[in-house]
SERO-4910 file (N, C-alpha, C, O; in steps of 0.05 Angstrom, whole numbers):
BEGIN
 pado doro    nc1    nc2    nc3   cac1   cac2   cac3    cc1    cc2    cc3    oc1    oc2    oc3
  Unk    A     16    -23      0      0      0      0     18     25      0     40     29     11
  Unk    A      2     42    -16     29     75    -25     27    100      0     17    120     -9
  Unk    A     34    101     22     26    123     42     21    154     21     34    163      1
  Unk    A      0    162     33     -3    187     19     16    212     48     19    211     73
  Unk    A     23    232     28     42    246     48     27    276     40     21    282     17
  Unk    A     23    290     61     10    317     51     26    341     37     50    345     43
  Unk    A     17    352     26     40    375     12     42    394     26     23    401     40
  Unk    A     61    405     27     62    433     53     39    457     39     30    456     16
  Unk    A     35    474     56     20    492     53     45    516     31     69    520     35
  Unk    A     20    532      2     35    548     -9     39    573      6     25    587     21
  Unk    A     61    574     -1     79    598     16     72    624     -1     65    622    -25
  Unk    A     74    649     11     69    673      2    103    679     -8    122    684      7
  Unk    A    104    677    -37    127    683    -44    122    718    -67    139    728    -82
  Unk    A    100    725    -64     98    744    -77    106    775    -67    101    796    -79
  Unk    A    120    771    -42    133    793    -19    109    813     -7    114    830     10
  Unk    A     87    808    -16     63    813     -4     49    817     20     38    796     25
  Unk    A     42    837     41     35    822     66      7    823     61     -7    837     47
  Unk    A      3    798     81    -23    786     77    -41    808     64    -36    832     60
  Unk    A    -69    789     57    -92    808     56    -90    827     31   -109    839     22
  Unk    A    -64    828     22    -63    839     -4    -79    836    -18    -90    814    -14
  Unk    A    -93    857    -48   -109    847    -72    -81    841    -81    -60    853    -77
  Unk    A    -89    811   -101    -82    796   -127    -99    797   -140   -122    805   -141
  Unk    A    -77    782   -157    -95    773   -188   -120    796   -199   -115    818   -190
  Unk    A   -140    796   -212   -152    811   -219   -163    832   -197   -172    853   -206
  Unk    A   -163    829   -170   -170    858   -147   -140    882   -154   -140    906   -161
  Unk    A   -123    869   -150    -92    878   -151    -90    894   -179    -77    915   -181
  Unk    A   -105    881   -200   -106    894   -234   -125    919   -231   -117    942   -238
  Unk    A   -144    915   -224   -154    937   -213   -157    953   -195   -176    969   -196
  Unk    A   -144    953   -180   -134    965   -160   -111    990   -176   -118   1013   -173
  Unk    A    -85    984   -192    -73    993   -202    -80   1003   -226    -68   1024   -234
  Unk    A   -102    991   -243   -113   1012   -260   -132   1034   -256   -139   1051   -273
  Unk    A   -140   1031   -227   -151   1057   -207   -140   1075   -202   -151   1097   -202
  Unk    A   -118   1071   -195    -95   1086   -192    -84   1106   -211    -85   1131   -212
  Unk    A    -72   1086   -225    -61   1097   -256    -85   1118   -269    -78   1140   -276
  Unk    A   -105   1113   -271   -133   1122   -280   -132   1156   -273   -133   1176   -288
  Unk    A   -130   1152   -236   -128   1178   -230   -109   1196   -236   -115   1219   -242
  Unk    A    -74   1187   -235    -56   1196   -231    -60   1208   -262    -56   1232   -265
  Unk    A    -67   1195   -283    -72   1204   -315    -92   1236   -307    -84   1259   -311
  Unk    A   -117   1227   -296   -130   1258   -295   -109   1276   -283    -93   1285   -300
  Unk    A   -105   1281   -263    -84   1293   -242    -72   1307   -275    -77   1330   -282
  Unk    A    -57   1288   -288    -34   1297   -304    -48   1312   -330    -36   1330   -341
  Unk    A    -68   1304   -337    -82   1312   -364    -87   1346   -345    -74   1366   -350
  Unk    A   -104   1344   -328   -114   1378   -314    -91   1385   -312    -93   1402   -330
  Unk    A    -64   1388   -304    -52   1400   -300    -37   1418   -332    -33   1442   -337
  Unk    A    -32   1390   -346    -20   1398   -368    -45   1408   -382    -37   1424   -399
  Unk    A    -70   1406   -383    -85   1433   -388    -78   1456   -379    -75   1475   -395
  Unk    A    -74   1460   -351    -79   1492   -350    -51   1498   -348    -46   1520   -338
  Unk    A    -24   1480   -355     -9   1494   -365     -5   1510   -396      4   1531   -405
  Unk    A    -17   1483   -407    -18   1501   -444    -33   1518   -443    -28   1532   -463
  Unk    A    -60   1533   -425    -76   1554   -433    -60   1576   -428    -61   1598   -439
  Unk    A    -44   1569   -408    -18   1592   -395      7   1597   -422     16   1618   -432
  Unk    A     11   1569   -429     30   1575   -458     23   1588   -482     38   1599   -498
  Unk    A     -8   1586   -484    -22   1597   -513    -22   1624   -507    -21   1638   -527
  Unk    A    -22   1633   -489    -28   1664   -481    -57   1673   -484    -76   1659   -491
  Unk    A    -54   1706   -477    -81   1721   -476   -104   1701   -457   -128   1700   -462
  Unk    A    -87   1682   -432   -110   1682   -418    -99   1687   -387    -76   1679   -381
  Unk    A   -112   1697   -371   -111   1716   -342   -127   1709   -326   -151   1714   -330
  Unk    A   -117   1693   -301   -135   1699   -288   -142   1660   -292   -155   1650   -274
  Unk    A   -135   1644   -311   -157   1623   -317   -178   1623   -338   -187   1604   -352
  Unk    A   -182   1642   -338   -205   1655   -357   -210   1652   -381   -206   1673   -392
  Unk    A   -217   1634   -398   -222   1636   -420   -247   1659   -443   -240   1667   -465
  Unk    A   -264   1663   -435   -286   1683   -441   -302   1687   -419   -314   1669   -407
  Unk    A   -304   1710   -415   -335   1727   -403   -354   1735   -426   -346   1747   -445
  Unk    A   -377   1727   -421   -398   1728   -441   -422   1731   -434   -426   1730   -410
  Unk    A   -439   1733   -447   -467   1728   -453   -480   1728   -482   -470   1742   -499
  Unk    A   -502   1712   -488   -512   1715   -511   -545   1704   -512   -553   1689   -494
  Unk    A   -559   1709   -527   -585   1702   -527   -588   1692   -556   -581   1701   -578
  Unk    A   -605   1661   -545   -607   1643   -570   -622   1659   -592   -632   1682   -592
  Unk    A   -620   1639   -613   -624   1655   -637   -646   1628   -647   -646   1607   -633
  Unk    A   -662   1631   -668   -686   1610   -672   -669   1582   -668   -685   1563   -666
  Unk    A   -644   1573   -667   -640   1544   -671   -639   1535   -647   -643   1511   -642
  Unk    A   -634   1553   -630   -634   1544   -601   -610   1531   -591   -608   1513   -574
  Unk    A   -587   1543   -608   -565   1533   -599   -529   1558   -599   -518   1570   -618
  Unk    A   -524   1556   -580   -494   1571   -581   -472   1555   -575   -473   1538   -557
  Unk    A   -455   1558   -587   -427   1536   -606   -409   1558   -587   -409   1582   -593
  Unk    A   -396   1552   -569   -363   1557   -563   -344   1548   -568   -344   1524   -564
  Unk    A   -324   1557   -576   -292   1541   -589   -266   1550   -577   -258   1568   -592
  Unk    A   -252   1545   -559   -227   1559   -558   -204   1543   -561   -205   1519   -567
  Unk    A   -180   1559   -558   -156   1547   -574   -145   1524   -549   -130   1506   -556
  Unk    A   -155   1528   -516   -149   1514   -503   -168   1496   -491   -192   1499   -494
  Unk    A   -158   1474   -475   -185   1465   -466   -200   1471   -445   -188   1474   -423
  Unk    A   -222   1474   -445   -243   1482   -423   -241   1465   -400   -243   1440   -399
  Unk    A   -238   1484   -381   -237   1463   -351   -268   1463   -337   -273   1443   -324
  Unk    A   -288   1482   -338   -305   1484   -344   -323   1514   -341   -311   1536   -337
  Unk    A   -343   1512   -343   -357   1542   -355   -380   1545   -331   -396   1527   -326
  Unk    A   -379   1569   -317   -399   1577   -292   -421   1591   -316   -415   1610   -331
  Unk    A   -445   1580   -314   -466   1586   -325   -492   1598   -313   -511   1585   -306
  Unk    A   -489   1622   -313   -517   1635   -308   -537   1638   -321   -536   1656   -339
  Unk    A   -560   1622   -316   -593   1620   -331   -604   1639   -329   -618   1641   -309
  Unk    A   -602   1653   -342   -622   1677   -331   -656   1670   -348   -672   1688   -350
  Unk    A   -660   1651   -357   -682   1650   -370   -702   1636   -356   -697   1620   -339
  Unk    A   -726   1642   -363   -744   1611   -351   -747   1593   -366   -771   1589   -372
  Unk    A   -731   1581   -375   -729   1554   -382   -697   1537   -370   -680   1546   -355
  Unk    A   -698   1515   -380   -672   1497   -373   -663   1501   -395   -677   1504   -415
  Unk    A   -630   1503   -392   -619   1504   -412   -599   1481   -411   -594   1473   -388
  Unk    A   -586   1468   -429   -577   1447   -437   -545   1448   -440   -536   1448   -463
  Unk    A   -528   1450   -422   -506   1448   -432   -482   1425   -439   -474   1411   -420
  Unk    A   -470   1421   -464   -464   1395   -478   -428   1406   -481   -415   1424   -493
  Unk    A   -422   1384   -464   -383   1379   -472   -384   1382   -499   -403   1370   -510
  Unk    A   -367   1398   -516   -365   1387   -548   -382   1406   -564   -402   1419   -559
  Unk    A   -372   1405   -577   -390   1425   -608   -413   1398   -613   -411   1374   -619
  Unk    A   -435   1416   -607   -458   1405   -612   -475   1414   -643   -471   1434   -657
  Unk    A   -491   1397   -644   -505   1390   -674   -527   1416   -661   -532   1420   -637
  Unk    A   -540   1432   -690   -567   1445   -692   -584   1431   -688   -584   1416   -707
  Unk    A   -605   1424   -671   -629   1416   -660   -636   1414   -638   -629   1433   -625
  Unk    A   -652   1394   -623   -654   1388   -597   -640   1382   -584   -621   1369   -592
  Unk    A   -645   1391   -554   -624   1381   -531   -621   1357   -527   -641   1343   -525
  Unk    A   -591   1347   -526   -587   1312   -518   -606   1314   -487   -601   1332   -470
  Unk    A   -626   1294   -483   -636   1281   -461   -619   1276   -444   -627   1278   -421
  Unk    A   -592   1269   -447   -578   1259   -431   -548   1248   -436   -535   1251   -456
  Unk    A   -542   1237   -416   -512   1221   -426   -488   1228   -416   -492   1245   -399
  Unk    A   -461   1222   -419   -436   1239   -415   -430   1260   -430   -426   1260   -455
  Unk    A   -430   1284   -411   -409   1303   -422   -447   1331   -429   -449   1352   -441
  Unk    A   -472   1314   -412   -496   1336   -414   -499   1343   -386   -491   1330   -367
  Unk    A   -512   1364   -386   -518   1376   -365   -544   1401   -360   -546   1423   -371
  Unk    A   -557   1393   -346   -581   1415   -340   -576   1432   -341   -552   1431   -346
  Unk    A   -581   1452   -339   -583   1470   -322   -622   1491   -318   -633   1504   -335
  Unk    A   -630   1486   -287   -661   1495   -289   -662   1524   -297   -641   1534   -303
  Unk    A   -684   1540   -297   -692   1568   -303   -680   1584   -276   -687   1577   -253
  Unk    A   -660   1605   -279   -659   1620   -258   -632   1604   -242   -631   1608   -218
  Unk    A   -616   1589   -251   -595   1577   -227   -576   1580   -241   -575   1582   -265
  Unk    A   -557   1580   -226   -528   1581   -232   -513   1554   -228   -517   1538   -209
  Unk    A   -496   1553   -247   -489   1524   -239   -452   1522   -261   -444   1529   -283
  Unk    A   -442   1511   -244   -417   1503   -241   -413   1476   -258   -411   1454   -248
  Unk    A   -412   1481   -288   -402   1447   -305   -374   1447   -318   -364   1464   -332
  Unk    A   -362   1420   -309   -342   1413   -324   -347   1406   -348   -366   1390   -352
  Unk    A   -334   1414   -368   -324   1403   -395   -297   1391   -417   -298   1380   -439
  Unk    A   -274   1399   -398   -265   1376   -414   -258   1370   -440   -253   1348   -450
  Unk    A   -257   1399   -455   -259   1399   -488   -265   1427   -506   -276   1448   -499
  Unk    A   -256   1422   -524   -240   1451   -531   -265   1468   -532   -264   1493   -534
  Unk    A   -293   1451   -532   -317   1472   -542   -338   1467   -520   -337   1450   -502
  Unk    A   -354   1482   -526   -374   1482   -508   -406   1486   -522   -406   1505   -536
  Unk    A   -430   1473   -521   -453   1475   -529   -475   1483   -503   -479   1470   -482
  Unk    A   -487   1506   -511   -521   1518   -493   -539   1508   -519   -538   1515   -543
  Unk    A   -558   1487   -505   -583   1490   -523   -602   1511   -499   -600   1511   -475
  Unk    A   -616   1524   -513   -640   1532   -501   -658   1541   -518   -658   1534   -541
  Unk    A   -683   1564   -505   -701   1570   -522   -694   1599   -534   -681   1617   -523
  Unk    A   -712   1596   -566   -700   1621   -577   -713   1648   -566   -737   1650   -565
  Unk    A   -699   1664   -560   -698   1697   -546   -700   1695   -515   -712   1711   -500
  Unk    A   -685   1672   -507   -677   1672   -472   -641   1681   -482   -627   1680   -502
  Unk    A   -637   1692   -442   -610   1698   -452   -596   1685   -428   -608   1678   -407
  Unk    A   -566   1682   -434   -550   1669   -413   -524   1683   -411   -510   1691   -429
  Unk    A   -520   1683   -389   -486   1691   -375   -471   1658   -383   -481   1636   -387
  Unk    A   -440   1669   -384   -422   1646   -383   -398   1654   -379   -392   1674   -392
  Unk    A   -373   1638   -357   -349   1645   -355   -331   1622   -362   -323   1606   -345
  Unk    A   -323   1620   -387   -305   1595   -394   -279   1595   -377   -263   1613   -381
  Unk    A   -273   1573   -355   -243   1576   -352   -222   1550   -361   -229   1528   -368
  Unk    A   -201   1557   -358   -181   1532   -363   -184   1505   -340   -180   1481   -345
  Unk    A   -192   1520   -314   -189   1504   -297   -215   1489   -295   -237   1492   -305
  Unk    A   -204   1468   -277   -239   1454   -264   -260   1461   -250   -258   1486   -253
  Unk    A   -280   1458   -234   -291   1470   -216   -280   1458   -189   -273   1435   -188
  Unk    A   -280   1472   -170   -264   1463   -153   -298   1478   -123   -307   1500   -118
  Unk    A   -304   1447   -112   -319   1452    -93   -319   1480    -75   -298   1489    -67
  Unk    A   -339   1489    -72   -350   1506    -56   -343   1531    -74   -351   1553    -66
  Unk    A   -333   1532    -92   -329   1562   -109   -354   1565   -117   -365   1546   -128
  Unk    A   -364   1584   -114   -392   1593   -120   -387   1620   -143   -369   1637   -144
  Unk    A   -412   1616   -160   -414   1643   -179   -435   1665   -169   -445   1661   -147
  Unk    A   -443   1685   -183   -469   1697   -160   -474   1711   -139   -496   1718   -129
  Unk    A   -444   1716   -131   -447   1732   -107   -457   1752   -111   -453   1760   -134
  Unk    A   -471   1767    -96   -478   1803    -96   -458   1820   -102   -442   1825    -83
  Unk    A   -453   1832   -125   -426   1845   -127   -435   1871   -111   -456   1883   -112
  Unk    A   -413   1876    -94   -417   1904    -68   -426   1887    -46   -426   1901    -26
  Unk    A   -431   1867    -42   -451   1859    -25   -423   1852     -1   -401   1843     -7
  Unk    A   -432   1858     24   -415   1850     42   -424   1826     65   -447   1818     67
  Unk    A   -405   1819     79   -413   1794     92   -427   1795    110   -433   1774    121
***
């Protein structure tokens, strides 16, 4: 008869301490990582080229306003990329703002890179891309401040200019 003999237990030779993710936790884990460290690097080296292209101060890409025209749509383009655009509604309607040079017609319902905005609010969207799209209705009008940078929590647009604390 053949004695069976047990095999030792596998050893942690991967220099690991315990409890580590492997194998596919560990793959993603590091493409989480990497993922972020890529944004980190893309925003930065954005708002260094808006600084290299010149004529921008401040972050600032345009101060504006404009009021739709029958297609119900305004097309922004600049030479850098948009970190994103503080949008004042001044209309009573929602207005639609779209990452990207958008097509003449209706507002995208939805998706990456859309964004509401209701009648009367101000609102703070990233974009991400050299252009920027407002759908709204024709003869409402809107404020807009394109900057290089992102929105960065608690920055608010709107304050009472004069207004004290």
């Amino acid at each position: 008869m053949v004695a069976m003999t047990q095999l030792p237990a596998p050893q942690n030779t991967d220099s690991l301490p315990a409890g580590s993710p492997r194998g596919r936790d560990a793959e993603r884990l590091l493409f989480a990582q990497l993922l972020a460290e890529f944004r980190d690097y893309t925003q930065r080296n954005t708002e260094f080229i808006g600084r290299l292209v010149g004529n921008i101060v401040n972050d600032t890409l345009e101060v504006a306003s404009g009021t739709f025209d029958a297609s119900g749509v305004i097309v922004r383009a600049f030479h850098a990329p948009i970190g994103h655009v503080a949008l004042d509604n001044q209309s009573q309607h929602t207005v639609t703002v779209r990452s990207g040079a958008g097509s003449i017609g209706s507002a995208p319902a939805g998706g990456t890179g859309v964004y509401p905005v209701p009648a009367g609010a101000i609102r703070q969207v990233g974009i991400g891309d050299h252009a920027v799209t407002f759908y709204g209705t024709a003869g409402d009008t809107i404020a807009w401040h394109a900057f290089t940078t992102p929105a960065r929590p608690g920055n608010g647009i709107g304050a009472v200019i004069g207004g004290g604390a």
